[in-house]
C-alpha positions as CSV (number, residue, x, y, z in Angstrom):
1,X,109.6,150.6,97.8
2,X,112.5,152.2,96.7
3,X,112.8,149.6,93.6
4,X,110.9,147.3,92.0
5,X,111.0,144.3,89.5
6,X,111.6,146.9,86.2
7,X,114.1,149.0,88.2
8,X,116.2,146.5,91.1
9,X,119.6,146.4,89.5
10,X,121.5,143.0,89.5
11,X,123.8,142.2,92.1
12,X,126.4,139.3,92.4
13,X,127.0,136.9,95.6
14,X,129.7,134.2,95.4
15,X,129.4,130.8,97.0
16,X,130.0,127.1,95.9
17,X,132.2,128.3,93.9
18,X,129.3,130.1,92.2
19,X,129.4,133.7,91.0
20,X,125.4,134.0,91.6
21,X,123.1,136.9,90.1
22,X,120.3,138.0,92.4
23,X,118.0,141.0,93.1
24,X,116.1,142.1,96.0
25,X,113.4,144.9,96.6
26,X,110.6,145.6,98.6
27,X,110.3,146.2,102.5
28,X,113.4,145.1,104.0
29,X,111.9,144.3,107.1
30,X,111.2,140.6,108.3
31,X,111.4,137.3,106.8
32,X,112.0,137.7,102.8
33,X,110.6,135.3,100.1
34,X,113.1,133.9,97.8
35,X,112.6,132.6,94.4
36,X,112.7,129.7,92.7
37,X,112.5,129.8,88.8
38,X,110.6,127.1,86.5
39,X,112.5,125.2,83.5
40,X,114.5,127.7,81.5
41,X,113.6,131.0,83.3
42,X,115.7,133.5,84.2
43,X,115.0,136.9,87.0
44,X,113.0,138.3,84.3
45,X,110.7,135.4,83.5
46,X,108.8,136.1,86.7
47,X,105.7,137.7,86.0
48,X,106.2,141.6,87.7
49,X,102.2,141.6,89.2
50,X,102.9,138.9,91.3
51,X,106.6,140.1,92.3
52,X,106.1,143.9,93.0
53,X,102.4,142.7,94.7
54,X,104.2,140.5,97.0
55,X,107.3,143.1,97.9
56,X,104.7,145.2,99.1
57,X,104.4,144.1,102.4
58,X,108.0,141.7,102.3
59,X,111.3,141.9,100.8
60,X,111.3,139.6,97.5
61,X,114.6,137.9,96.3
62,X,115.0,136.8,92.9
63,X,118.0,134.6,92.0
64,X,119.7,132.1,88.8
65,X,120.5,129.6,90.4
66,X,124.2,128.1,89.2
67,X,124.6,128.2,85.4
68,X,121.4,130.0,84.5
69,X,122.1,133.7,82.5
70,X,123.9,135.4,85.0
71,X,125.2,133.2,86.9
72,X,127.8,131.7,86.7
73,X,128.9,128.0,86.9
74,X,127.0,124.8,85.5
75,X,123.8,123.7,85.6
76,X,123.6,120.8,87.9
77,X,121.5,117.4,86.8
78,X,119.9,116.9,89.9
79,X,117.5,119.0,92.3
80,X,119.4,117.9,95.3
81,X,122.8,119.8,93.9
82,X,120.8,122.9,92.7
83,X,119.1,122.8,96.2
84,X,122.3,122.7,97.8
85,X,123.5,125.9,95.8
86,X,120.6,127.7,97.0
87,X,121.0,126.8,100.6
88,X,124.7,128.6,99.8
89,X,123.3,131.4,98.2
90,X,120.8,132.3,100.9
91,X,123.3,132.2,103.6
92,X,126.3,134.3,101.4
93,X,123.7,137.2,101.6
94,X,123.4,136.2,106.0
95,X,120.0,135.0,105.6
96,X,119.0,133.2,109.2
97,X,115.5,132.6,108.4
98,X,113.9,132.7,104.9
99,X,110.4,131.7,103.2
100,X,110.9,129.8,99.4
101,X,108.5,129.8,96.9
102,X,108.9,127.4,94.5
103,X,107.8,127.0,90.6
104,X,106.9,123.9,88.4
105,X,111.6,122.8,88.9
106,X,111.8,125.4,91.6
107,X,109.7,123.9,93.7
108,X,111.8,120.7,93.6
109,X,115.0,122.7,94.8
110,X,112.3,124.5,97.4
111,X,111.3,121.2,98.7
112,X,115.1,120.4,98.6
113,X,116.2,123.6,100.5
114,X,113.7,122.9,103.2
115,X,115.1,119.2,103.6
116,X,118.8,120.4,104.3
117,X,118.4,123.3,105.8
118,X,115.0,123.4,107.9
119,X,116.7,125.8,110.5
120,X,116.4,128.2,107.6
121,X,113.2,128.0,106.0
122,X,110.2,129.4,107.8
123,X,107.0,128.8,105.0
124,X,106.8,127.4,102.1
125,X,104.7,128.0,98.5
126,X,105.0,125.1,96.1
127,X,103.9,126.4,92.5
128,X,102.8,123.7,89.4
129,X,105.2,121.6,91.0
130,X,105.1,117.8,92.5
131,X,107.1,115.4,94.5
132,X,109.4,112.7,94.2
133,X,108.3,110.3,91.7
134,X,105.3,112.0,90.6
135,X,102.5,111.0,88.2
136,X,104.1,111.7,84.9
137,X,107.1,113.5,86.2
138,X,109.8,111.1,84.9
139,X,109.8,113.0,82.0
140,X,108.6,116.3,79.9
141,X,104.7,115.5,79.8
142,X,103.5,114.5,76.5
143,X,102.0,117.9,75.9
144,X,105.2,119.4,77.3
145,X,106.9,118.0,74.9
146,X,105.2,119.1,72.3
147,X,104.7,122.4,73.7
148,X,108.5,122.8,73.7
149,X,108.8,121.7,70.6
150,X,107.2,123.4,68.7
151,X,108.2,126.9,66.8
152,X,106.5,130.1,67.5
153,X,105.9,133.4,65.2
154,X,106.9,135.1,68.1
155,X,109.2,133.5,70.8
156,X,107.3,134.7,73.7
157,X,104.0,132.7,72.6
158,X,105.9,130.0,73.7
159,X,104.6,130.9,77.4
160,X,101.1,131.3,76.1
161,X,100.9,127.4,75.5
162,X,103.2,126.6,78.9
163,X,101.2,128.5,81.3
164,X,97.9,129.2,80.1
165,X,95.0,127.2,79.0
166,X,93.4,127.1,75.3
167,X,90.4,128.8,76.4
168,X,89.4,132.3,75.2
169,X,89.8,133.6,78.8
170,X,92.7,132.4,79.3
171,X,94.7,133.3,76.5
172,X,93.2,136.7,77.3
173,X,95.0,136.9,80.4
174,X,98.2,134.8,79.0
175,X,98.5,138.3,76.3
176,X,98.3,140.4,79.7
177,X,100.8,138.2,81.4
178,X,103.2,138.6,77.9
179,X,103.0,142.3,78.0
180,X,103.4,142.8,81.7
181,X,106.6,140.1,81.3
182,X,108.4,142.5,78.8
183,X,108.1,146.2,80.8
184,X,111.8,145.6,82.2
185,X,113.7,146.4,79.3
186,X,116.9,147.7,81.6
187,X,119.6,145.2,82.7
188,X,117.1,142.6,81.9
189,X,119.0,138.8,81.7
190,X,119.9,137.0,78.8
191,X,118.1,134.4,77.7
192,X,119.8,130.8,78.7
193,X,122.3,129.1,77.1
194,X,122.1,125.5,75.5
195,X,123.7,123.9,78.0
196,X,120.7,124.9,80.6
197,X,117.8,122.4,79.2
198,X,119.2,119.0,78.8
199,X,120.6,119.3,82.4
200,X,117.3,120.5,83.8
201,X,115.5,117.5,82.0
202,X,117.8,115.2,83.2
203,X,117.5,116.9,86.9
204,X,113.4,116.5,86.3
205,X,113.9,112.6,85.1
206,X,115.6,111.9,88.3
207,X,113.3,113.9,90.3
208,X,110.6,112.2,88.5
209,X,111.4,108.6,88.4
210,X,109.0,106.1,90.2
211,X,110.7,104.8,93.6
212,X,109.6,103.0,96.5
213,X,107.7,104.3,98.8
214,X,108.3,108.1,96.8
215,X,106.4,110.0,98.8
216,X,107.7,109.5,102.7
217,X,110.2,112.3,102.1
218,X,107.7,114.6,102.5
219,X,106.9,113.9,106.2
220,X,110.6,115.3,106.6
221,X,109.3,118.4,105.8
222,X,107.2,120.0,108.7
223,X,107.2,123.6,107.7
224,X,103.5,125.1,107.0
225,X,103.1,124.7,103.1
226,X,101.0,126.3,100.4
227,X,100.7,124.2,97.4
228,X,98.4,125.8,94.1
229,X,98.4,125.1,91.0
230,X,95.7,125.2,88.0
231,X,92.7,123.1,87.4
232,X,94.6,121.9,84.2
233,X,98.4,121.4,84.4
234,X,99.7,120.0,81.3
235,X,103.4,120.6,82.5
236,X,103.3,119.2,86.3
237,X,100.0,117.5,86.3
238,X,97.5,119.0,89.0
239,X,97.3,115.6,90.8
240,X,100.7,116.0,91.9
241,X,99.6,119.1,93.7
242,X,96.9,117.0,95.4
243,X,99.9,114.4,96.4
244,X,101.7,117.1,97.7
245,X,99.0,118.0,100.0
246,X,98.2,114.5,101.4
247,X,102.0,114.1,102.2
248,X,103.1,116.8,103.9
249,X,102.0,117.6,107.0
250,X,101.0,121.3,107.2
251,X,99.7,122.0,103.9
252,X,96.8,123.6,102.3
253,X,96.0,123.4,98.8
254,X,94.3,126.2,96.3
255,X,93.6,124.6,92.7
256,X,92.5,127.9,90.1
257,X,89.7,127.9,87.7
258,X,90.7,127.0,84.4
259,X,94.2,127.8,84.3
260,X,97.4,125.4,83.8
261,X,101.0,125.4,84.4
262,X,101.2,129.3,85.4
263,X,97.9,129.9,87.3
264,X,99.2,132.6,89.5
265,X,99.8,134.5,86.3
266,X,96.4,134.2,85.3
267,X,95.3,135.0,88.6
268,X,98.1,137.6,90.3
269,X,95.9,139.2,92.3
270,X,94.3,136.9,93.9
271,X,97.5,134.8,94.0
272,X,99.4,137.5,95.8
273,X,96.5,137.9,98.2
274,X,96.1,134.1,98.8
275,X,100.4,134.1,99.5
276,X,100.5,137.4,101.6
277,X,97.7,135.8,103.9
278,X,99.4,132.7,104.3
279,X,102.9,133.9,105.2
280,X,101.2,136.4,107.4
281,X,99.3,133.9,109.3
C-alpha cells in the first residue's frame, strides 16, 4: 500500500451541491469498500486495525458524509437524504460497482444506498446497526443517553462507554482501541460541529419510529449481507441485528463475545478476517 489510514491525505469531491471530504488507500484493484460512519464520527473515528487490515487485500474509502467536519453542507434529518448524498458521492469519484459497510447510523444510509441504487452495490456489512422501526430505535437508548450525557476526564473515554462493555476485558481492549484511534495526528478532521447531533437524532427518531409492517423493506434488498454486532449493544440493541437477519434475504449473522456497540474494535482481527472472507466469497 502506498498509504494508509495515518498517512492517506484528504481529498475533496463535489456533488449535490456538496463539497465532500474523502480518502482512499489500499489496492486499487477491484470492487472497493466504502464507509459509513456511526453518530458523530468523522474519517478519523474509524478504528486504523480494522481499516488498514481490510485495504490489504481492497481499496478502502472513507468519507463525511454532507455537513460532517470536512464536508461541507448540512446535515440532513433523515437517512433517506444522507443516503442519497452517498449514492452522489460514490458516483462523483466514477464508482460502477461498490461494497458499503455500514456502522450503528451508517448502516441506515448503507441500507439506504443499497435501496436506490442496487445497480451499484455489490455486498453489504451492516455494523451495530438495525432496521426500520427497530426495537428501541426511536430514540437514543436509555443507556445511550446517559452515555452521551455524561462528562468525561478525558474526552476520548467517551468511546470506552459507547463501544465497549464494562467488563475488565473489555475495557482492556476499549484502552487499545483509544490508543490505536489517536496514531493519525497529520491532517486528522475536526471534531463536529453542534449542528451535527440534533440532526442525526432526529434522522435516528425517524429511522426508528414503529410503522406498519417496518420490516418488508428489507426484502427490497437482495444483495448478500453481513450483519455483526456484539453480544451486548446498549446503543443499537443486538436483537435488531437478529431482525436484520430474518428479513433480508441473503444474510448471515456473527454476534461477538462480550462486546457492545463497537465489537469489531474489540475484535479487529477477527473482524477483518470474518469481512475479507465474506466479500471474497
Amino acid at each position: 500500500m502506498v498509504h494508509t489510514h495515518h498517512t492517506a491525505p484528504p481529498q475533496f469531491a463535489d456533488a449535490n451541491g456538496i463539497r465532500f471530504a474523502y480518502r482512499h488507500f489500499g489496492k486499487p484493484n477491484g470492487v472497493p469498500l466504502v464507509f459509513n460512519q456511526h453518530y458523530t464520527g468523522t474519517m478519523d473515528h474509524w478504528d486504523p486495525a480494522v481499516t488498514d487490515g481490510l485495504a490489504r487485500d481492497r481499496e478502502v474509502i472513507l468519507f463525511n458524509n454532507a455537513g460532517v467536519s470536512s464536508s461541507s453542507g448540512e446535515v440532513p434529518t433523515t437517512a433517506e437524504e444522507m443516503g442519497a448524498n452517498a449514492v452522489a458521492f460514490s458516483k462523483a469519484l466514477g464508482l460502477r460497482k461498490v461494497d458499503v459497510l455500514g456502522f450503528s447510523i451508517g448502516g441506515f444510509v448503507a441500507q439506504e444506498i443499497t435501496l436506490q441504487a442496487p445497480d451499484l452495490v455489490r455486498r453489504l456489512v451492516l455494523v451495530g446497526t438495525g432496521p426500520r422501526g427497530g426495537q428501541g430505535m426511536a430514540t437514543l437508548t436509555p443507556e445511550a443517553q446517559e452515555i452521551f450525557g455524561a462528562t468525561y476526564d478525558e474526552p476520548d473515554d467517551l468511546w470506552l462507554h459507547v463501544h465497549f462493555t464494562q467488563s475488565e476485558r473489555s475495557q482492556a481492549a476499549g484502552r487499545e482501541f483509544l490508543k490505536r484511534f489517536r496514531l493519525r495526528t497529520e491532517n486528522r478532521d475536526p471534531e463536529v460541529n453542534e449542528k451535527v447531533a440534533p440532526a442525526q437524532i432526529e434522522a435516528i427518531g425517524k429511522w426508528g419510529a414503529p410503522q406498519e409492517k417496518s420490516f418488508d423493506y428489507l426484502k427490497s434488498i437482495r444483495q448478500p449481507t453481513l450483519v455483526v454486532n456484539g453480544s451486548t449493544d446498549v446503543i443499537v440493541y443486538t436483537v435488531n441485528s437478529y431482525i436484520l437477519q430474518q428479513n433480508l434475504l441473503d444474510a448471515q449473522l456473527i454476534l461477538y463475545p462480550d462486546s457492545s456497540h463497537g465489537s469489531q474494535y474489540q475484535y479487529p482481527r477477527l473482524f477483518v478476517r470474518h469481512v475479507s472472507m465474506f466479500l471474497d466469497s
